[in-house]
C-alpha positions, 0 to 999 in steps of 0.5 A: 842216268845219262844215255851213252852208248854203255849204260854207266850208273853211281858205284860202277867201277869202271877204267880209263887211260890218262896221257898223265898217269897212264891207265886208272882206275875208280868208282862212278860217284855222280854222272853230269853234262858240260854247261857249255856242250852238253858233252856227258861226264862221270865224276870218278873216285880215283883209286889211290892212296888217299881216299876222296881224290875226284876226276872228271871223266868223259863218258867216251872214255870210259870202260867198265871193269871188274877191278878196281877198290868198291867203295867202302863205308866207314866202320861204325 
């Protein structure tokens, strides 16, 4: 885990805002730092129509939620 000043974790469900698409919404699917700064981001599975669309997000811009669609696995 990385350490930021809100604890974030795989699976969380968390919100951002886009100056593109406004507020959005996902799940944390993996937590990494910049090569180049060191500056830590969460890869996000963006709620949305189609499944497995990724964003990168800083950290700092992100909020925990209660929202949001949890992941779900696929029925056997």
């Amino acid at each position: 885990m990385i350490a930021t000043a809100v604890a974030f974790s795989e699976n969380d469900l968390v919100e951002w805002d886009s100056s593109i698409d406004g507020t959005n919404t996902g799940a944390v699917r993996h937590l990494t730092r910049s090569i180049e700064n060191g500056q830590a981001f969460a890869v996000v599975e963006v709620d949305h129509e189609l499944p497995g669309i990724l964003e990168c997000v800083p950290l700092n811009q992100l909020r925990k939620t209660k929202f949001g669609k949890p992941r779900q696995e696929a029925s056997k």
